[in-house]
N, C-alpha and C positions, 0 to 999 in steps of 0.2 A: 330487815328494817323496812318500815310502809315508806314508800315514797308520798311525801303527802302533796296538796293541792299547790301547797306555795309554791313548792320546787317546779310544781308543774306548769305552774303560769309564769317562771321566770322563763323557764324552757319556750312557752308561747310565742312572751313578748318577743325574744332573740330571735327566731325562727323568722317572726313574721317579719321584723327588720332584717333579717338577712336575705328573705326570699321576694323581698320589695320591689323589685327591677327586674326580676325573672317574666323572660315574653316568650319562651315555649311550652308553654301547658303545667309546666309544674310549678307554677307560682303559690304562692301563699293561701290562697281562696282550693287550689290543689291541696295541700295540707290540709287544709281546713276540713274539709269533706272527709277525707280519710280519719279525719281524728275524728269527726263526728259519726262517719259510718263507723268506724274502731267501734266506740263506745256502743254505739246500738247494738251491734255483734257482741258485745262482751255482758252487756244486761242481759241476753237471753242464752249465750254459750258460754259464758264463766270465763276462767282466766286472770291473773294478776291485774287489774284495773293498771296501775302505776306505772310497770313495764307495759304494757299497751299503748298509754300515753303516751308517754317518753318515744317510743318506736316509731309510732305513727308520724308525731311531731318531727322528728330526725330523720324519717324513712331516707327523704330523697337526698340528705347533708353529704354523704361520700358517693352519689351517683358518678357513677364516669361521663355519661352523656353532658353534667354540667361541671364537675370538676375534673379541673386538669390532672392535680393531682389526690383521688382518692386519698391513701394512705396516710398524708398529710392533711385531709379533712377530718378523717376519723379520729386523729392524734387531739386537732382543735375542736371534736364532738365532744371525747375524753376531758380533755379538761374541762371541758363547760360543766359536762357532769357530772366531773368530780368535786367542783366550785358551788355547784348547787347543795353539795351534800350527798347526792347518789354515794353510795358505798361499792367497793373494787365487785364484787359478786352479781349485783344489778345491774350496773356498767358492761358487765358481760352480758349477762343474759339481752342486754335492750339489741347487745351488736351482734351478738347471736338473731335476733329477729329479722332485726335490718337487713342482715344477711342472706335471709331467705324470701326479701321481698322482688326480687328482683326478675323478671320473667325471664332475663336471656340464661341465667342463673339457673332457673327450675331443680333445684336440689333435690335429687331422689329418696333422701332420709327421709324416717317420718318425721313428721311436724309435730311439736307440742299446740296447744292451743293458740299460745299467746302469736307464735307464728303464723297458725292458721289467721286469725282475726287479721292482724294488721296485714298481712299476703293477700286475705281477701276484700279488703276494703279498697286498700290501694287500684284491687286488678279491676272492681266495679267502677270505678273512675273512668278507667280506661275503657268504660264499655257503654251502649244506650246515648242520647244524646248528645250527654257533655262528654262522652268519650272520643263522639263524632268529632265535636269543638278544637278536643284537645289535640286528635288527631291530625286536624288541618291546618291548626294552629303550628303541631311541631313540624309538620310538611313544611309550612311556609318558612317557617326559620329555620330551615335545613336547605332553604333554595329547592325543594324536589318538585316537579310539575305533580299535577294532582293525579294524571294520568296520562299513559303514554302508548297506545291499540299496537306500535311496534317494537316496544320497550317495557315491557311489565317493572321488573325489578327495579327501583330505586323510587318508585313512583310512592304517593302517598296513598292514594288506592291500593296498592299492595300489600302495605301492611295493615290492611285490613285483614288481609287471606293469611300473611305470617304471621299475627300476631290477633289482635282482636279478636277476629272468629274462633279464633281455640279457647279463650278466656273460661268461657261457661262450662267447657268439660274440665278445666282444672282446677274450679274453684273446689273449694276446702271441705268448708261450716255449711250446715242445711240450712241455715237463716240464710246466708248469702248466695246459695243457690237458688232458692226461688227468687230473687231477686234479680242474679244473673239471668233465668228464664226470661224474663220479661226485658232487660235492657239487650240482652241478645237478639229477640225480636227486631226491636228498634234500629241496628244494623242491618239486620238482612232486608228489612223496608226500606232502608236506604239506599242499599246496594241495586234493589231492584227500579225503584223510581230513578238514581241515575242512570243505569242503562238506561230503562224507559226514553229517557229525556239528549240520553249523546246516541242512542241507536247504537249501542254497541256492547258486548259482552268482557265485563270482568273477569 
């Protein structure tokens, strides 16, 4: 069954009232990006449009980092979009997606497409620029100092080295790779201008 536009924009509006108050990085204007880079990804690598949508939209709804309790987010993802009209088969496959968006997660199965697209739009987020942003942002509302010359680990500098810097060798889709090139840059000129500027080595 096509998931059509309506279903899709009820899913928006929800999303975007639920994620209204969200102050570490993955707030609404967070979604937003990913649903938009989703689509760009899906105009030139193919893919179920519908489930993409829906995926993108929902990605972050059962994160652990913002809910307590997962299990009972996904239950309340399910009925929304079963309320929409989504049918039991699509329903799956959206959380089958979600599923695989997750970095600490890194699923070794192959990926179908539609996981590829929204896994790599989300991880572009998290990389260039606003990945910087979003990085400092979740630093801050995690209480972690930004850096710590006798303390590496817990630092927000750090997961730059565990997590960010690896980003570009795991993206997916060849659209999102050359794209990952370039926002990957954009961290490691970072990385170097703060040393530069604390005199000291990350």
């Amino acid at each position: 069954m096509l998931i059509s536009q309506a279903i899709v924009d009820k899913a928006e509006v929800f999303i975007q009232e639920h994620f209204k108050d969200e102050k570490t990085g993955h707030d609404w204007y967070h979604i937003e990006r990913v649903y938009k880079m989703a689509m760009e990804l899906q105009s030139i690598e193919g893919g179920n449009k519908g489930i993409i949508q829906l995926a993108a939209l929902f990605h972050d709804f059962t994160d652990s980092k913002l809910k307590a309790n997962p299990d009972e987010a996904e239950l309340q993802m399910r009925d929304c979009l079963y309320q929409y009209g989504v049918i039991e088969e699509d329903v799956k496959r959206i959380i089958d997606v979600i599923d695989c968006v997750s970095f600490s997660k890194d699923k070794k199965v192959p990926l179908n497409i539609e996981m590829q697209i929204v896994q790599d739009a989300d991880r572009l987020d998290a990389i260039g620029a606003i990945g910087i942003a979003r990085c400092l942002t979740y630093g801050a509302a995690m209480q972690r100092p930004i850096y710590d010359p006798n303390h590496k680990e817990g630092t927000t500098i750090q997961h730059f080295h565990d997590k960010l810097l690896q980003i570009k060798d795991k993206i997916q889709t060849s659209t999102a790779k050359k794209i990952a090139i370039r926002r990957h840059s954009v961290l490691e000129s970072y990385l170097k201008e703060l040393e530069n500027e604390c005199n000291i080595q990350f």
